[in-house]
MIGUTOR-94136 format. One record per residue: y, z negated, x of N, C-alpha, C, O, CB in turn; residue in one letter. Coordinates in steps of 0.05 Angstrom, whole numbers, plus 5000, padded with zeros to 4 digits. Last residue first. Glycine has a CB too. Layout:
N
YZXYZXYZXYZXYZXA
...
END
This chain:
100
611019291683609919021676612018841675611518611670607918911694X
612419741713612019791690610919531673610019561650610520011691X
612119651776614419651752614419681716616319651701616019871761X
606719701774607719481785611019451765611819291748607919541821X
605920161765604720051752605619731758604919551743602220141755X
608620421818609520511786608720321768610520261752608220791775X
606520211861608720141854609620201824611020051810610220241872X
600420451858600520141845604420101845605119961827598419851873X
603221051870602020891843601720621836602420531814599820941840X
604520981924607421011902605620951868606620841848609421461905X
599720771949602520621948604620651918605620501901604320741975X
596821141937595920971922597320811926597120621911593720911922X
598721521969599421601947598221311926598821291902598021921943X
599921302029602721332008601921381976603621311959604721632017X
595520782051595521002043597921112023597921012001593321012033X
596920402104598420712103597420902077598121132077597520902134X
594419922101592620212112594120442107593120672106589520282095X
598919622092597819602106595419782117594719762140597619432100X
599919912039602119822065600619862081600420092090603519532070X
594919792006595420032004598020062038597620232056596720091966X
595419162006593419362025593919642033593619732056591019392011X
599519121980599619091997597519142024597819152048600318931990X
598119361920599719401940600119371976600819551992600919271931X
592918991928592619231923595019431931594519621945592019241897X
597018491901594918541938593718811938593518851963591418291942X
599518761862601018601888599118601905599518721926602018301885X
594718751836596418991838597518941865596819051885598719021814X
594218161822591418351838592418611848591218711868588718441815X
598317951801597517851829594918081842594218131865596217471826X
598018341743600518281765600018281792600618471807601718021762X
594118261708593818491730596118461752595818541775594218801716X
594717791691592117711712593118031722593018051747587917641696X
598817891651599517781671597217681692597817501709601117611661X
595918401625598718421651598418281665597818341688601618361646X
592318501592592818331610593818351632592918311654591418261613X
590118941566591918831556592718521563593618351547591318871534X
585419211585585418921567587918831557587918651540584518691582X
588819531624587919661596586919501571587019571547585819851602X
590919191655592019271643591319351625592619291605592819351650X
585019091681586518821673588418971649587918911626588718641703X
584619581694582819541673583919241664583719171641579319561684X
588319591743589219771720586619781698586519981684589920121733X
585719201785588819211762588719341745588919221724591419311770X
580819441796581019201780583719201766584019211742580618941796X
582820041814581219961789581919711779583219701758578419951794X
585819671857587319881839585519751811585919561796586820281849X
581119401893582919221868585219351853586619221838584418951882X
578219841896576519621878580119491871581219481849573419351901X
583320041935580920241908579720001892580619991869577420481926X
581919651981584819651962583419901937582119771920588619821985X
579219212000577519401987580119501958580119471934574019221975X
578818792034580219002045580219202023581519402029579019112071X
574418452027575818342020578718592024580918512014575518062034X
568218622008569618722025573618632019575018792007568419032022X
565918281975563618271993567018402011568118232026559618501987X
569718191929568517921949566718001973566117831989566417711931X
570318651916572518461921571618261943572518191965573318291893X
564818751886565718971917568218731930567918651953567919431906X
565718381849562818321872564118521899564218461923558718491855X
569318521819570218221826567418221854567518071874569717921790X
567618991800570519081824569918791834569918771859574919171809X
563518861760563119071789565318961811564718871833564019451781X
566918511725564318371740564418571762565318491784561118351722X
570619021709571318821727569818651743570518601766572318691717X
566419231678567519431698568919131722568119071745570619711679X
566818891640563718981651565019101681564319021703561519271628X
571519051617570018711632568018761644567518611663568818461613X
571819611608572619491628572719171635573819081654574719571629X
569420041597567919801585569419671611568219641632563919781582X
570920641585572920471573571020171574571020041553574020591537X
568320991615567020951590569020711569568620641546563820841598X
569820891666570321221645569521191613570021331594567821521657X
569520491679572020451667571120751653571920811631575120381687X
562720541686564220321661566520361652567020321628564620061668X
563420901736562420901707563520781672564420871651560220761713X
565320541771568020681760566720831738568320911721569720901782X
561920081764564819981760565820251755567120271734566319821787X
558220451798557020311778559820241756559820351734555220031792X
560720421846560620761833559820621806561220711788557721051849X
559920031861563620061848562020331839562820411817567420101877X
555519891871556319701846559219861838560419831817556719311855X
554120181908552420241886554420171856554820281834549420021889X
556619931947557120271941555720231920557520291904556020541963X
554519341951556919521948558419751924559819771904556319641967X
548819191941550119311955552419511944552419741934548419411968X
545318781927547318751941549018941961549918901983546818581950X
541319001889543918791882545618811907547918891901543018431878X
538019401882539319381909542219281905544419371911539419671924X
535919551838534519571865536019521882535319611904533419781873X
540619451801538819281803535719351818533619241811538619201777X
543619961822545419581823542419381820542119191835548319481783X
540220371800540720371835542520001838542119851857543720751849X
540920261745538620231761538720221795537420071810537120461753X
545920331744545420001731542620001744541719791754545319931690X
546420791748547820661765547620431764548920291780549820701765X
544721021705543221011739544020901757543120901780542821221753X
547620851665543920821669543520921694541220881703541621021647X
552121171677552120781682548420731679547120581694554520531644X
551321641673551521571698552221321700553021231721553121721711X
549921671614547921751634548621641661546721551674547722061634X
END
């Protein structure tokens, strides 16, 4: 139910954002995480700061069972997380970071 409206609000209003990650965190609840990635790869590109889009993106890389593409996206997701001070999505991408 909440990826059908969220696929409807993405296709009135391709270009926007907020629509597409609420759309993206649909998909990962639902375990459709390529689908989910197309979302995070459009928020990625419109807001290049967008440390939440590239968590998600890492940790659906991971759930494909693709470490080594989740590695470099974690690492900048890290390093955003530094860079805006947030600690708790610091000490998580670090866990997931060690765990690869």
């Amino acid at each position: 139910m909440k990826i059908e409206r969220f696929q409807t609000l993405v296709s009135k209003n391709p270009d926007n954002e907020l629509f597409r990650f609420s759309l993206a965190q649909a998909l990962i609840d639902d375990e459709r995480h390529e689908e989910a990635i197309e979302q995070l790869d459009f928020c990625i590109n419109k807001k290049d700061d967008w440390m939440m889009a590239e968590i998600l993106k890492g940790k659906s890389l991971l759930a494909l069972s693709r470490p080594a593409d989740a590695k470099p996206v974690l690492e900048r997701a890290l390093h955003l997380a530094v860079d805006q001070h947030h600690e708790a999505p610091e000490a998580e991408v670090r866990k997931l970071l060690e765990s690869l």
